[in-house]
C-alpha positions in Angstrom: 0.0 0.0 0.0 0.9 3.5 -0.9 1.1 6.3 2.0 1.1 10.4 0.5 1.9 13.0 2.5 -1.0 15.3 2.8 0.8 18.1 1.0 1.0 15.5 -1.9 -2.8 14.5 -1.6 -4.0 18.1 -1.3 -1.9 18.7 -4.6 -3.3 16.0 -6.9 -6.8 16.7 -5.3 -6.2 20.4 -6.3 -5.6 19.3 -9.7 -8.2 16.9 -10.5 -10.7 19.1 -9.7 -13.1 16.8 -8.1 -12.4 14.2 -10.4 -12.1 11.0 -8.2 -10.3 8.9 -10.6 -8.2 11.6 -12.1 -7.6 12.2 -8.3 -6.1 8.8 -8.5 -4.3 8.8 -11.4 -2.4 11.7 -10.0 -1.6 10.4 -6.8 -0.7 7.3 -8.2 2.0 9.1 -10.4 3.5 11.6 -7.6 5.9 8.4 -7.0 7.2 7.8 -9.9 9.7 10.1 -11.9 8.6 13.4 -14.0 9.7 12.0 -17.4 7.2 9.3 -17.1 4.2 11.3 -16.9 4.9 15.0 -16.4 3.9 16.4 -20.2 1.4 19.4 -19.7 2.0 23.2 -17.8 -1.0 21.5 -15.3 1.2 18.3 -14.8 4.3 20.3 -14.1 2.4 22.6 -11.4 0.5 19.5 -9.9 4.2 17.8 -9.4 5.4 21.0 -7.9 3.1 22.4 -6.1 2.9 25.3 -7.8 -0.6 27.6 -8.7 -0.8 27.4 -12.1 -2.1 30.8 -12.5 1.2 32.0 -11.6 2.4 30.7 -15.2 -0.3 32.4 -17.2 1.3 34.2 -20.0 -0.1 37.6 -19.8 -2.3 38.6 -22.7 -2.0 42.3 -23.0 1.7 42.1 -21.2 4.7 43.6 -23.0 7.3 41.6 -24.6 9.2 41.5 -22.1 6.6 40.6 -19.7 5.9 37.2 -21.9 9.2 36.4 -22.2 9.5 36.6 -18.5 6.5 34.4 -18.1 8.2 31.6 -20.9 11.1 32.0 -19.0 9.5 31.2 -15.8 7.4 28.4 -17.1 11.0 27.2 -18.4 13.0 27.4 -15.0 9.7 25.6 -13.6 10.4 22.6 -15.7 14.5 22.8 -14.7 13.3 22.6 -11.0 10.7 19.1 -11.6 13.0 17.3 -13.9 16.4 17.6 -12.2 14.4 16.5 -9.4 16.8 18.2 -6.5 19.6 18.5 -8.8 20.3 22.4 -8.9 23.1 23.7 -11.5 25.9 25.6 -10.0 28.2 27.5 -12.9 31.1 28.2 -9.8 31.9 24.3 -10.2 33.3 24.1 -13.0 33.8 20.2 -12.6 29.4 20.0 -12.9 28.6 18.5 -16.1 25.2 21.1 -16.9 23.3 19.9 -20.0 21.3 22.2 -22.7 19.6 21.6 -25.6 20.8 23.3 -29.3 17.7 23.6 -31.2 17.9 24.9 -35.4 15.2 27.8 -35.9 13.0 26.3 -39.3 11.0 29.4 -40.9 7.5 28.5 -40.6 4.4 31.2 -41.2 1.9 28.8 -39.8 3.5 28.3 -36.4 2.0 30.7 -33.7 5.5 32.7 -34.1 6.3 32.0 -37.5 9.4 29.5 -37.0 9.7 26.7 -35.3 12.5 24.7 -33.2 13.9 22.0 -34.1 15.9 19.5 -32.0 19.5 19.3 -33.0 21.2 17.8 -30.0 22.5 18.7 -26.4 25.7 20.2 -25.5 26.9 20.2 -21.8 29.8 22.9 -20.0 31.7 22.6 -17.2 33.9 25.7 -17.1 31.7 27.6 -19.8 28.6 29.5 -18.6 25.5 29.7 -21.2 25.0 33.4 -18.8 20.7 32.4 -18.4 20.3 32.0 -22.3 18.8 28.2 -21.8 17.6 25.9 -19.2 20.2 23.6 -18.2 19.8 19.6 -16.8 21.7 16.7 -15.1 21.4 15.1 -18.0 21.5 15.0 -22.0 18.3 12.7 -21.9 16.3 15.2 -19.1 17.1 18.0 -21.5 16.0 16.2 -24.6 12.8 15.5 -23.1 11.8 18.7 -21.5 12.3 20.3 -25.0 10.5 17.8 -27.5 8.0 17.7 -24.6 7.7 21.7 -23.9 9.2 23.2 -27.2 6.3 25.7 -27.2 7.5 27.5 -24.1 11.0 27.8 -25.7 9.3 29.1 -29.2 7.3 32.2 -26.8 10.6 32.9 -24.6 13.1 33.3 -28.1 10.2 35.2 -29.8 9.3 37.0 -26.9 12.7 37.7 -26.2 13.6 39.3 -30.1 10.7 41.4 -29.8 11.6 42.8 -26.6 15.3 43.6 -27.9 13.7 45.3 -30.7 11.8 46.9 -28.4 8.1 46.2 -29.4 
């Protein structure tokens, strides 16, 4: 038999909604690792604890103000799937993977490109300076990208615009 703590019951009854076997589902996944169910903004909140609403991408917000929201949703997703593990850039021995993604010109996509993955690069004594989340490992990073490349789409488009100051 499975024991939750409350604060993990609380969540995935928060999520659910008052759906009793969603409610189940949920609980029955706190246990086992992000990568093997964590896929949605909702999901990634539920396993954190986090209110969702905090994660909102402001409608009427400047650039710069979406950006900030992609960029938040993106450090969200750091925190879940290194699971503890935090990246330090002063130890220069810590092996801190990111993901290299080829913009692909596309008019249809909600920014007009898309990202595609290329592969993941790690650094130990190089420092990427905040321009991409970074991961414990090359197969965390692959998956938080494939699985959320929509939140790195609005943080780079966000993030032109705002340079160009629109």
């Amino acid at each position: 038999m499975n024991t939750f703590s409350k604060e993990i019951a609380v969540r995935a009854f928060n999520l659910a909604g008052g759906d009793c076997g969603k409610f189940i589902s949920i609980l029955d996944n706190q246990s086992r690792p992000p990568m093997e169910w964590v896929n949605n903004l909702s999901l990634l909140c539920a396993f954190s604890g986090e209110d969702e609403s905090s994660y909102v991408i402001p409608d009427n917000g400047t650039a710069k103000q979406k950006a900030d929201a992609y960029w938040n949703r993106l450090m969200l997703a750091e925190r879940v799937f290194n699971e503890g593990w935090v990246s330090n850039i002063a130890d220069i021995k810590q092996e801190k993977w990111s993901v290299w993604a080829n913009i692909i010109p596309d008019a249809s996509r909600p920014f007009g490109f898309r990202l595609a993955f290329d592969d993941c690069v790690y650094d130990l004594s190089a420092s990427d300076l905040g321009a991409r989340p970074e991961f414990k490992n090359k197969a965390i990073a692959r998956y938080v990208f494939e699985t959320f490349t929509s939140d790195y789409e609005g943080f780079l488009y966000y993030t032109n615009l705002s340079k160009q100051n629109k």
